[in-house]
ROVO-397392 format. One line per field, with one value per atom (N, C-alpha, C, O): x, y, z; atom name; residue number from 1. Coordinates in nm, 2 decimals, decimal comma. Layout:
N
X: X | ...
Y: Y | ...
Z: Z | ...
a: CA | ...
k: NUM | ...
This chain:
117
X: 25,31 | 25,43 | 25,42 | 25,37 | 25,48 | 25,48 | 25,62 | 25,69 | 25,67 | 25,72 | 25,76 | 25,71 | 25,84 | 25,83 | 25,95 | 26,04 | 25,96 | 26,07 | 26,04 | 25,93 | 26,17 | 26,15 | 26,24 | 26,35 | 26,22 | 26,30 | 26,27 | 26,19 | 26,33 | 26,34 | 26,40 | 26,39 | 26,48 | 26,57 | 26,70 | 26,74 | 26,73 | 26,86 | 26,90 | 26,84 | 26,98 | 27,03 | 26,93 | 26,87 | 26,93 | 26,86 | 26,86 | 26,88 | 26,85 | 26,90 | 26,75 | 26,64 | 26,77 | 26,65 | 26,59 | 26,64 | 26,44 | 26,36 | 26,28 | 26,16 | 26,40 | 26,34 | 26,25 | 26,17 | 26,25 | 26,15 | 26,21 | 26,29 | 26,14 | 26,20 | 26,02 | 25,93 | 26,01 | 25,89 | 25,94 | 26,02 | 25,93 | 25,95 | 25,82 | 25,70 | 25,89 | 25,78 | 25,82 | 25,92 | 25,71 | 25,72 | 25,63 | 25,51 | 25,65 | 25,61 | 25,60 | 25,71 | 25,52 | 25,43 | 25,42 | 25,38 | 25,50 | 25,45 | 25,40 | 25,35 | 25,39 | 25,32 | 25,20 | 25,11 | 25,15 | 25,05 | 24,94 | 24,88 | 24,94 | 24,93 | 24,79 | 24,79 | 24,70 | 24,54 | 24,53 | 24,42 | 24,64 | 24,66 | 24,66 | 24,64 | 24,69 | 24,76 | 24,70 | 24,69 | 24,66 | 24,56 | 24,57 | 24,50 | 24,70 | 24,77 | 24,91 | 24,98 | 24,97 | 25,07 | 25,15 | 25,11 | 25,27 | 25,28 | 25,44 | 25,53 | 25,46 | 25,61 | 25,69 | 25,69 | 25,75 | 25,86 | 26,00 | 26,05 | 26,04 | 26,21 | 26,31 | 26,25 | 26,43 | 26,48 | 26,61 | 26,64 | 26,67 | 26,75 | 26,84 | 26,79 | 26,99 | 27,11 | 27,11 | 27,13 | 27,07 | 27,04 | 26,95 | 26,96 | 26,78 | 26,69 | 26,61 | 26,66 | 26,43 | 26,35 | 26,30 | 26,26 | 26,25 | 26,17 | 26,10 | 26,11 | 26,02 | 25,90 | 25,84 | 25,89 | 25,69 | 25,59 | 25,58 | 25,56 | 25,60 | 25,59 | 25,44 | 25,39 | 25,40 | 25,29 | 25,24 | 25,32 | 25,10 | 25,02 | 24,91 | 24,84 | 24,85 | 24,76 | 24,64 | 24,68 | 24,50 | 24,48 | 24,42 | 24,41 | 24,36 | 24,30 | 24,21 | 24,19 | 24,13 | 24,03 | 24,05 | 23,96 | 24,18 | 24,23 | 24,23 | 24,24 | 24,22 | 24,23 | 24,37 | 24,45 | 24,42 | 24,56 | 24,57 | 24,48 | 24,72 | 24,75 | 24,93 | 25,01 | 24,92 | 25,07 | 25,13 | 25,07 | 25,27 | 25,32 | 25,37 | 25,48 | 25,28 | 25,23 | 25,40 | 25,36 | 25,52 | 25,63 | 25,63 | 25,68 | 25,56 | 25,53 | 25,36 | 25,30 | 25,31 | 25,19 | 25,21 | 25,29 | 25,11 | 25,14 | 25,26 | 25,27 | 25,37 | 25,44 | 25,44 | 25,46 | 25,42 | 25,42 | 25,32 | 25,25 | 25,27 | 25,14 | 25,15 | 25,17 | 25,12 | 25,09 | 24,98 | 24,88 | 24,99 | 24,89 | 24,90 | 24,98 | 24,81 | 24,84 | 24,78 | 24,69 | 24,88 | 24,80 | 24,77 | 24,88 | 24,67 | 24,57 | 24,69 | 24,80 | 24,63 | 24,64 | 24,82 | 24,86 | 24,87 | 25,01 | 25,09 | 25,20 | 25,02 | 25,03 | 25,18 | 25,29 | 25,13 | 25,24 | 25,15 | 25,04 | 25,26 | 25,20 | 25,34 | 25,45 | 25,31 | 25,40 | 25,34 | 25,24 | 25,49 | 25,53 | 25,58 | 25,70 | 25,51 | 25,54 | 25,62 | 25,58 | 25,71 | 25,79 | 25,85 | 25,94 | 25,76 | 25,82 | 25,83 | 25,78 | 25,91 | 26,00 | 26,07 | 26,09 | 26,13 | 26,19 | 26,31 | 26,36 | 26,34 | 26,42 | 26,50 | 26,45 | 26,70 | 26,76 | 26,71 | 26,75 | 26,61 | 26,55 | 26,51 | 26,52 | 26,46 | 26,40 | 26,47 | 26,42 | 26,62 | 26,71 | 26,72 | 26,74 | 26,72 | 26,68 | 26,70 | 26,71 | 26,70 | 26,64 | 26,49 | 26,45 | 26,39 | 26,28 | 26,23 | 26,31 | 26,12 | 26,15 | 25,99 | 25,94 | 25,91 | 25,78 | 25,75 | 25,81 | 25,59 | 25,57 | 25,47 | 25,40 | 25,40 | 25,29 | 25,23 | 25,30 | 25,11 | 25,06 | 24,92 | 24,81 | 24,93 | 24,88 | 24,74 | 24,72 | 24,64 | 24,46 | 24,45 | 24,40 | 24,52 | 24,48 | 24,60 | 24,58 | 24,69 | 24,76 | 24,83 | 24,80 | 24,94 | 24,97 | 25,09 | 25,16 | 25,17 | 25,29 | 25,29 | 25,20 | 25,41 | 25,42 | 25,53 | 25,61 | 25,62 | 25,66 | 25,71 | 25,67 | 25,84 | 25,93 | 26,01 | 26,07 | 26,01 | 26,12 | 26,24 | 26,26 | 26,39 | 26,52 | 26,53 | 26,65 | 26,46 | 26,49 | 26,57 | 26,64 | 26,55 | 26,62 | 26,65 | 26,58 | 26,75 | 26,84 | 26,78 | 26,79 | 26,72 | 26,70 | 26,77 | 26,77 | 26,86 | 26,96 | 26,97 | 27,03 | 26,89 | 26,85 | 26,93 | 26,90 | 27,02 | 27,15 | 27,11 | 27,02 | 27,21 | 27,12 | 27,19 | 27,17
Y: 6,93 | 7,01 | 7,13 | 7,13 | 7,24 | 7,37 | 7,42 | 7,43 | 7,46 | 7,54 | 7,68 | 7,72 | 7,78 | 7,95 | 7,93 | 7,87 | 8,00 | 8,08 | 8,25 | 8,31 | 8,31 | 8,48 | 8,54 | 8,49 | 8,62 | 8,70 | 8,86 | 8,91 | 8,92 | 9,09 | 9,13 | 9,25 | 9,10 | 9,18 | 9,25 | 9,20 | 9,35 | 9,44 | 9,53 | 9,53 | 9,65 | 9,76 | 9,86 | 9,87 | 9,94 | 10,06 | 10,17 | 10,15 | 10,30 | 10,42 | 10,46 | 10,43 | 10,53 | 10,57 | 10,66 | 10,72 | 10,65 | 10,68 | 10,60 | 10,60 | 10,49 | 10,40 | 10,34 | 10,37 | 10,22 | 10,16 | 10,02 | 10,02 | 9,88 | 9,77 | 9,65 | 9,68 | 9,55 | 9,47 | 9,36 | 9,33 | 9,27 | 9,11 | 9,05 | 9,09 | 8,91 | 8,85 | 8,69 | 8,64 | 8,65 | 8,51 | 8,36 | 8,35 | 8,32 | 8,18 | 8,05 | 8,01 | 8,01 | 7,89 | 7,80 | 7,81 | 7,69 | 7,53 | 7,45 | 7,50 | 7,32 | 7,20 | 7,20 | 7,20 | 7,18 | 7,17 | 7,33 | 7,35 | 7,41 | 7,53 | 7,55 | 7,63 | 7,48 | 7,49 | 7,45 | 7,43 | 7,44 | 7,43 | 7,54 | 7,55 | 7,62 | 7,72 | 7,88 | 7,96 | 7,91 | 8,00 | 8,17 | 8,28 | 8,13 | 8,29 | 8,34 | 8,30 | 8,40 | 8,42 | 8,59 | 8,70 | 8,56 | 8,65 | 8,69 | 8,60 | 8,83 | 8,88 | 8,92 | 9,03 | 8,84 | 8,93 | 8,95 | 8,90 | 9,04 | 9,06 | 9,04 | 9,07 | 9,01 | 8,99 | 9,09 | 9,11 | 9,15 | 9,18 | 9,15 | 9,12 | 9,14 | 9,06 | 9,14 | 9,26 | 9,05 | 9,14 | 9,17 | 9,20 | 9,14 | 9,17 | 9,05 | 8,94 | 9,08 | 8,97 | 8,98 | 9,10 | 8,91 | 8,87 | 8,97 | 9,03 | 9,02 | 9,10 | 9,10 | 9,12 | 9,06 | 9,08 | 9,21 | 9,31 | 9,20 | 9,29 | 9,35 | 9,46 | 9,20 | 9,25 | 9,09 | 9,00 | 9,11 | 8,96 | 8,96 | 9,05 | 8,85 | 8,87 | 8,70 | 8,61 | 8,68 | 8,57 | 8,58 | 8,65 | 8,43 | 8,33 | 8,45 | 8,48 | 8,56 | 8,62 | 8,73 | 8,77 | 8,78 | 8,88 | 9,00 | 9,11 | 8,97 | 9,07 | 9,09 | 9,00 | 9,22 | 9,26 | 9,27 | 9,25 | 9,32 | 9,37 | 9,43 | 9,39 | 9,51 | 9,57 | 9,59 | 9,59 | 9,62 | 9,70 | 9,84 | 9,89 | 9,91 | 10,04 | 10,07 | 10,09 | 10,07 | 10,10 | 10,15 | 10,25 | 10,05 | 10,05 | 10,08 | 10,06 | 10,13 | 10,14 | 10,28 | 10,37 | 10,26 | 10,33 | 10,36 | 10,46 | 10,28 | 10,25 | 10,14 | 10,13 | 9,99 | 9,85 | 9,81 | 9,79 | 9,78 | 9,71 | 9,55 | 9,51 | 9,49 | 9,31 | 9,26 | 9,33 | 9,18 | 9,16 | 9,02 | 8,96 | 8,96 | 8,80 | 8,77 | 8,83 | 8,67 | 8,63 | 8,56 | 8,50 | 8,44 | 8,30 | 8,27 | 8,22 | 8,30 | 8,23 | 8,18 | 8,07 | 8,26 | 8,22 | 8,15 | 8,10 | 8,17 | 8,11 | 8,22 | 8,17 | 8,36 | 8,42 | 8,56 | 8,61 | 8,61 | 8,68 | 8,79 | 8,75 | 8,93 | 9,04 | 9,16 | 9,21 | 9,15 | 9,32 | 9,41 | 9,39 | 9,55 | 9,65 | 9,72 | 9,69 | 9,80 | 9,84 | 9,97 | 9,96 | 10,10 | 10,26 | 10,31 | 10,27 | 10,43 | 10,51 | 10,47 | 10,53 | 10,36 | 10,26 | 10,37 | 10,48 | 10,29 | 10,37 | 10,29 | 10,18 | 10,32 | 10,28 | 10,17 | 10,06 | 10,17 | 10,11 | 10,00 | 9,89 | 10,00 | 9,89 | 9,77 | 9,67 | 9,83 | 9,66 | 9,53 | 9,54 | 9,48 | 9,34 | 9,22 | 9,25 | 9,10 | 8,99 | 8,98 | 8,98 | 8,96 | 8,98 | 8,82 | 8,77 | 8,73 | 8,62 | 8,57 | 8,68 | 8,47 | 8,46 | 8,34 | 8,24 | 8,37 | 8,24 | 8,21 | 8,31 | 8,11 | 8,04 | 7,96 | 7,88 | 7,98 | 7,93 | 7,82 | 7,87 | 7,73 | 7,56 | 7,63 | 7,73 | 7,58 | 7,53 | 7,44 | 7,45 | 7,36 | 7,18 | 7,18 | 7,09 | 7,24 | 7,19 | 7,34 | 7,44 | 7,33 | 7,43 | 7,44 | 7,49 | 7,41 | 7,40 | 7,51 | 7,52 | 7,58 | 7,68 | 7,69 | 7,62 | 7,74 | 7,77 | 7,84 | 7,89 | 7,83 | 7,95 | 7,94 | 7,83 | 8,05 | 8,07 | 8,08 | 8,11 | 8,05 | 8,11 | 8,25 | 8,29 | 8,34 | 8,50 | 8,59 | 8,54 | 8,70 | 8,78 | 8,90 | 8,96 | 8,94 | 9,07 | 9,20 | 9,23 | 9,26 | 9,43 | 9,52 | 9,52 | 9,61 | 9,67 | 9,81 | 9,84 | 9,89 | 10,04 | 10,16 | 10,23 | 10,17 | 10,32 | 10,42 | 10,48 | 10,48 | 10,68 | 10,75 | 10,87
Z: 21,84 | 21,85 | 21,76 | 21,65 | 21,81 | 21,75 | 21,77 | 21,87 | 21,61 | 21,58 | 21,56 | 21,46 | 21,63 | 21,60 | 21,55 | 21,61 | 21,42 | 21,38 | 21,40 | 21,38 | 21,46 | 21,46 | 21,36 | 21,36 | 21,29 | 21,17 | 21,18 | 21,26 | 21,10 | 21,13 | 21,22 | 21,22 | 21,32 | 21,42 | 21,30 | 21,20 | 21,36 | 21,35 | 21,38 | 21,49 | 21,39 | 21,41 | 21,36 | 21,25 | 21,45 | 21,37 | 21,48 | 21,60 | 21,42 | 21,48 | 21,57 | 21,52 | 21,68 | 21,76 | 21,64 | 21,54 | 21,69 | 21,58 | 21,49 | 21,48 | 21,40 | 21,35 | 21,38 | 21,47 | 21,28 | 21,29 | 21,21 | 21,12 | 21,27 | 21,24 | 21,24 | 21,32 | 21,16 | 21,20 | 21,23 | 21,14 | 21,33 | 21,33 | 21,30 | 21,30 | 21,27 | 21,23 | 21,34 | 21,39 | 21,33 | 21,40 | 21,31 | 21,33 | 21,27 | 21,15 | 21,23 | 21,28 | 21,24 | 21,30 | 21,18 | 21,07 | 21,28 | 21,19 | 21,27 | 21,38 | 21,23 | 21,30 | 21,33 | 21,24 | 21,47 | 21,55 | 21,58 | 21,68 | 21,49 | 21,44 | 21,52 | 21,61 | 21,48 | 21,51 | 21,67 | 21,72 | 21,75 | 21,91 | 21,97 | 22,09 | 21,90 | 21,96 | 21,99 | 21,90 | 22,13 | 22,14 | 22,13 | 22,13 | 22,12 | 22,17 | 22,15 | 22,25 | 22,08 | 22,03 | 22,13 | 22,13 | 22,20 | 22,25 | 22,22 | 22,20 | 22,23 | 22,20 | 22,32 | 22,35 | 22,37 | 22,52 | 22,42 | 22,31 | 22,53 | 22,51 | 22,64 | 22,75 | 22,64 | 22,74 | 22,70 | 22,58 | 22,79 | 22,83 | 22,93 | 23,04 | 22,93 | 23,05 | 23,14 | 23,14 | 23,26 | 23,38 | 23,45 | 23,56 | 23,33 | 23,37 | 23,35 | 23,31 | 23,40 | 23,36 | 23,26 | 23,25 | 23,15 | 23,09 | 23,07 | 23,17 | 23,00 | 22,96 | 22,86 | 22,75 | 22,91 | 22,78 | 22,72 | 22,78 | 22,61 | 22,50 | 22,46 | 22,48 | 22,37 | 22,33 | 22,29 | 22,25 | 22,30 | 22,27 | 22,23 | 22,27 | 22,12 | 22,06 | 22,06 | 21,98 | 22,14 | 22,09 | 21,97 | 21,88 | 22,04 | 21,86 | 21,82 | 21,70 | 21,94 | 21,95 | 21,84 | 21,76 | 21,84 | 21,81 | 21,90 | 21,86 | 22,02 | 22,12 | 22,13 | 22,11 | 22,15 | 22,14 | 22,31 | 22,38 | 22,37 | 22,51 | 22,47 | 22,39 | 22,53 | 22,51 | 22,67 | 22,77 | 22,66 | 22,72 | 22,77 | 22,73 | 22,89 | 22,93 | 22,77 | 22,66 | 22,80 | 22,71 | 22,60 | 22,56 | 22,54 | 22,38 | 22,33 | 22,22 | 22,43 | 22,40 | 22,31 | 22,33 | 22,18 | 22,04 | 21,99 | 21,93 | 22,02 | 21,91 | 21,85 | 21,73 | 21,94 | 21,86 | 21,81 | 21,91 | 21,72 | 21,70 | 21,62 | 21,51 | 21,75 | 21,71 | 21,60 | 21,59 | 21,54 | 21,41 | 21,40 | 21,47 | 21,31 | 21,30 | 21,11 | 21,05 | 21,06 | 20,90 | 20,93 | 20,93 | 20,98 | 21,04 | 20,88 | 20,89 | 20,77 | 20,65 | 20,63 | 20,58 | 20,66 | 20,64 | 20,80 | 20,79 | 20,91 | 21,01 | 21,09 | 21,13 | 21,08 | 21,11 | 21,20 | 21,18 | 21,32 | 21,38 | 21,33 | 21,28 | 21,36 | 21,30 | 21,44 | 21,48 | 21,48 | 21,53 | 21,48 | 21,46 | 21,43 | 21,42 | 21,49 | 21,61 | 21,50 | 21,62 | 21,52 | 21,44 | 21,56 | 21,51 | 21,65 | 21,75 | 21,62 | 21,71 | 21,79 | 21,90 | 21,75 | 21,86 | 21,94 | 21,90 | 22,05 | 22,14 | 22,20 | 22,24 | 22,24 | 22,31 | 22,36 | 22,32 | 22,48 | 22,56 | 22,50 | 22,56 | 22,39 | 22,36 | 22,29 | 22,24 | 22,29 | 22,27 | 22,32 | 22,44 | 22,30 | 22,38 | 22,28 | 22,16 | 22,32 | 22,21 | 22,26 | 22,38 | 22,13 | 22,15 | 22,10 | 22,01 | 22,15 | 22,15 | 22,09 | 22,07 | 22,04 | 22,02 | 22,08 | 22,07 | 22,19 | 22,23 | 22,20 | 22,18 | 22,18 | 22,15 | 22,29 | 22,36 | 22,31 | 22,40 | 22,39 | 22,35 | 22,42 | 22,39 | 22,41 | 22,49 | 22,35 | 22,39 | 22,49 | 22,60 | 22,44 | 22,54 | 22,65 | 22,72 | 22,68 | 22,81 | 22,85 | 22,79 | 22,94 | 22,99 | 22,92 | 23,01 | 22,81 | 22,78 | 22,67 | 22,59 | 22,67 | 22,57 | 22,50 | 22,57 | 22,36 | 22,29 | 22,19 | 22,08 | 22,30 | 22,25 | 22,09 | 22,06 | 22,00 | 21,95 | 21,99 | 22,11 | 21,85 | 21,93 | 21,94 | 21,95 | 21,95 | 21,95 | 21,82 | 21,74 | 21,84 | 21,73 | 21,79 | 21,87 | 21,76 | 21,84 | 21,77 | 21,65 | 21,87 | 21,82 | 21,91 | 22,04 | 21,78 | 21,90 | 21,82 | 21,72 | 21,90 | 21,85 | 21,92 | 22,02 | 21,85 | 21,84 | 21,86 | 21,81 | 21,98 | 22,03 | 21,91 | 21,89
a: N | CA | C | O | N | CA | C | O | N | CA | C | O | N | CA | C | O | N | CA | C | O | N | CA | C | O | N | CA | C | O | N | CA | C | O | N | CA | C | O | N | CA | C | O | N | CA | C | O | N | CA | C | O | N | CA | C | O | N | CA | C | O | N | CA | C | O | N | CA | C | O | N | CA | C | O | N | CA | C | O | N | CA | C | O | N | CA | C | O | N | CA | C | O | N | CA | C | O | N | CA | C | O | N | CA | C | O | N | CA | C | O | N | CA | C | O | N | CA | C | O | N | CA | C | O | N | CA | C | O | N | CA | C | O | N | CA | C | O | N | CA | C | O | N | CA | C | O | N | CA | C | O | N | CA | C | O | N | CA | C | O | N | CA | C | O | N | CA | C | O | N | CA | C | O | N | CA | C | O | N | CA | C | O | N | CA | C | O | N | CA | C | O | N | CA | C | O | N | CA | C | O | N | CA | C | O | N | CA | C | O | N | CA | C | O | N | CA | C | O | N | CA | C | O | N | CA | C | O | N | CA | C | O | N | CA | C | O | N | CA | C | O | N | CA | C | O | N | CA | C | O | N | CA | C | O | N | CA | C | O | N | CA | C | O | N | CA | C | O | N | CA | C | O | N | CA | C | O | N | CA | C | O | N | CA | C | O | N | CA | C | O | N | CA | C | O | N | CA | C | O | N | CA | C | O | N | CA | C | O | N | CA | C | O | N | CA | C | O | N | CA | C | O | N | CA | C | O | N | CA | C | O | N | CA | C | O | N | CA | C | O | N | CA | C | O | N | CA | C | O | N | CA | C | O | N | CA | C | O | N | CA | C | O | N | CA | C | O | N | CA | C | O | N | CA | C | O | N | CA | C | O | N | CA | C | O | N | CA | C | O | N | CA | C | O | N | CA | C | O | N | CA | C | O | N | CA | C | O | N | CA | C | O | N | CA | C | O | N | CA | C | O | N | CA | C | O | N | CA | C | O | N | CA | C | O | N | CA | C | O | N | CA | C | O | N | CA | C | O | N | CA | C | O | N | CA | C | O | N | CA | C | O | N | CA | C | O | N | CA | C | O | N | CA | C | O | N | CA | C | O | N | CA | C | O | N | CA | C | O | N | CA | C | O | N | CA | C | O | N | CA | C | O | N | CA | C | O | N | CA | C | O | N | CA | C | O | N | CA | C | O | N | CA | C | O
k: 1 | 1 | 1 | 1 | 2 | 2 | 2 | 2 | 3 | 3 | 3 | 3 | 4 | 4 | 4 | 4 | 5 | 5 | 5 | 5 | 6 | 6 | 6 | 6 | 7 | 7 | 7 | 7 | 8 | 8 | 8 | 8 | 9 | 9 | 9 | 9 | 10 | 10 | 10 | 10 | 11 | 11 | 11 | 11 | 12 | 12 | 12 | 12 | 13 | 13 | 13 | 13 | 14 | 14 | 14 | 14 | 15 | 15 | 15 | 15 | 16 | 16 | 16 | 16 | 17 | 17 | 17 | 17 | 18 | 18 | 18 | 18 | 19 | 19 | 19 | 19 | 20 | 20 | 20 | 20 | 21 | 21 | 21 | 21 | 22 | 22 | 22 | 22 | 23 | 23 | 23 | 23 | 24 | 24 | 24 | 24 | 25 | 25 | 25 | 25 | 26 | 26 | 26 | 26 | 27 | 27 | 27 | 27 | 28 | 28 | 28 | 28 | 29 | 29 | 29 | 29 | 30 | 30 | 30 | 30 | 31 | 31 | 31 | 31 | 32 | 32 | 32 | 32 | 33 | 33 | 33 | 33 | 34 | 34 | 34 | 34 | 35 | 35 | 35 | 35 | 36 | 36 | 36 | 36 | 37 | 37 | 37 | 37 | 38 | 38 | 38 | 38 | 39 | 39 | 39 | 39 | 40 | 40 | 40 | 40 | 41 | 41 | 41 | 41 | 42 | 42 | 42 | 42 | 43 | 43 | 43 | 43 | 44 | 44 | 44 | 44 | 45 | 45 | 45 | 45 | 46 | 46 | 46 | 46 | 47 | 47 | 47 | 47 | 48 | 48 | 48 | 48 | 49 | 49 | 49 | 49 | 50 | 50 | 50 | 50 | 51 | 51 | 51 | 51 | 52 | 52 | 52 | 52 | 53 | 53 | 53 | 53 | 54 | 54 | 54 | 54 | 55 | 55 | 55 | 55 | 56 | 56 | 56 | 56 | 57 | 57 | 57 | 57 | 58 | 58 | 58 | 58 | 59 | 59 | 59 | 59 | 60 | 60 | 60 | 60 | 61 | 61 | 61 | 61 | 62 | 62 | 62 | 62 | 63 | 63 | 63 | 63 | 64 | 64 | 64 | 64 | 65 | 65 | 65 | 65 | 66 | 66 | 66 | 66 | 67 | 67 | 67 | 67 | 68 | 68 | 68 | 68 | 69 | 69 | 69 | 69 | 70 | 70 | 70 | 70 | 71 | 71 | 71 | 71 | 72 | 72 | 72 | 72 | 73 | 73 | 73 | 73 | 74 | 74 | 74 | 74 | 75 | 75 | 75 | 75 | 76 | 76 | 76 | 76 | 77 | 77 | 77 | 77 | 78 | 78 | 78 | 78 | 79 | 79 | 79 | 79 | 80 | 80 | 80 | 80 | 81 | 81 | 81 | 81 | 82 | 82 | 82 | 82 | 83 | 83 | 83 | 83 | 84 | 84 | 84 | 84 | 85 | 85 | 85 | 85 | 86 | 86 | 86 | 86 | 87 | 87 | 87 | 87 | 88 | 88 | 88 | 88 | 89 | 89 | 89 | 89 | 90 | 90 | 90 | 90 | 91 | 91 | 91 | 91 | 92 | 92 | 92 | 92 | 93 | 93 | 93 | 93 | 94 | 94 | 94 | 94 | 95 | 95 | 95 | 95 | 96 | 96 | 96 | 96 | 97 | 97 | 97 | 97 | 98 | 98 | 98 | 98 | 99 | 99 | 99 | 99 | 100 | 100 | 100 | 100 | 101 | 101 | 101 | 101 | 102 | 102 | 102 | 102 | 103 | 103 | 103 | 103 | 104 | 104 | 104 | 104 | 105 | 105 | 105 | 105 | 106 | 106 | 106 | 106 | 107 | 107 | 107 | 107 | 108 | 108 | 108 | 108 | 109 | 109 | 109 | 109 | 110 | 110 | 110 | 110 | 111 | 111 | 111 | 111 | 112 | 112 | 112 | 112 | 113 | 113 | 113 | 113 | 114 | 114 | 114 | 114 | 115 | 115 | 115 | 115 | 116 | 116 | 116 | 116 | 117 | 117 | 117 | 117
């Protein structure tokens, strides 16, 4: 079993700049790939940005050079960077974890980022 907590969401003015972070417990050493979507009401789901065990990164055409995904192995946490954020990019943004050994994944409860024109 795996655990995501997400932390760092808040208000911030277009421009800004805000980091989430995502903290992994439990079943830790399962887990192949750590990925960031956001959801918005109304819309689907979208991958943000994702990082595996590999350290290979992937973004979204959106945020490409503005978010940058990272991971601490040591502290068992992955971190989004997120500068020049824009309008657009409010949403609740969510962290999922994706299994080695089976097809089942895990979500965090999400954290609200809501960026002011």
């Amino acid at each position: 079993q795996v655990r995501l907590v997400e932390s760092g969401g808040g208000l911030v003015q277009a421009g800004g700049s805000l980091r989430l972070s995502c903290a992994a417990s439990g079943s830790t050493s399962g887990i192949n790939a750590i990925g960031w979507f956001r959801r918005v009401p109304g819309k689907q789901r979208e991958l943000v940005a994702r990082i595996s065990s590999a350290g290979s990164t992937n973004y979204a055409d959106s945020v490409k050079g503005r978010f940058t995904i990272s991971r601490d192995n040591a502290k068992k946490t992955v971190l989004l960077q997120m500068n020049s954020l824009k309008p657009e990019d409010t949403a609740v943004y969510y962290c999922k974890a994706e299994s080695k050994w089976s097809s089942k994944d895990y979500w965090g409860q999400g954290t609200q980022v809501t960026v002011s024109s």
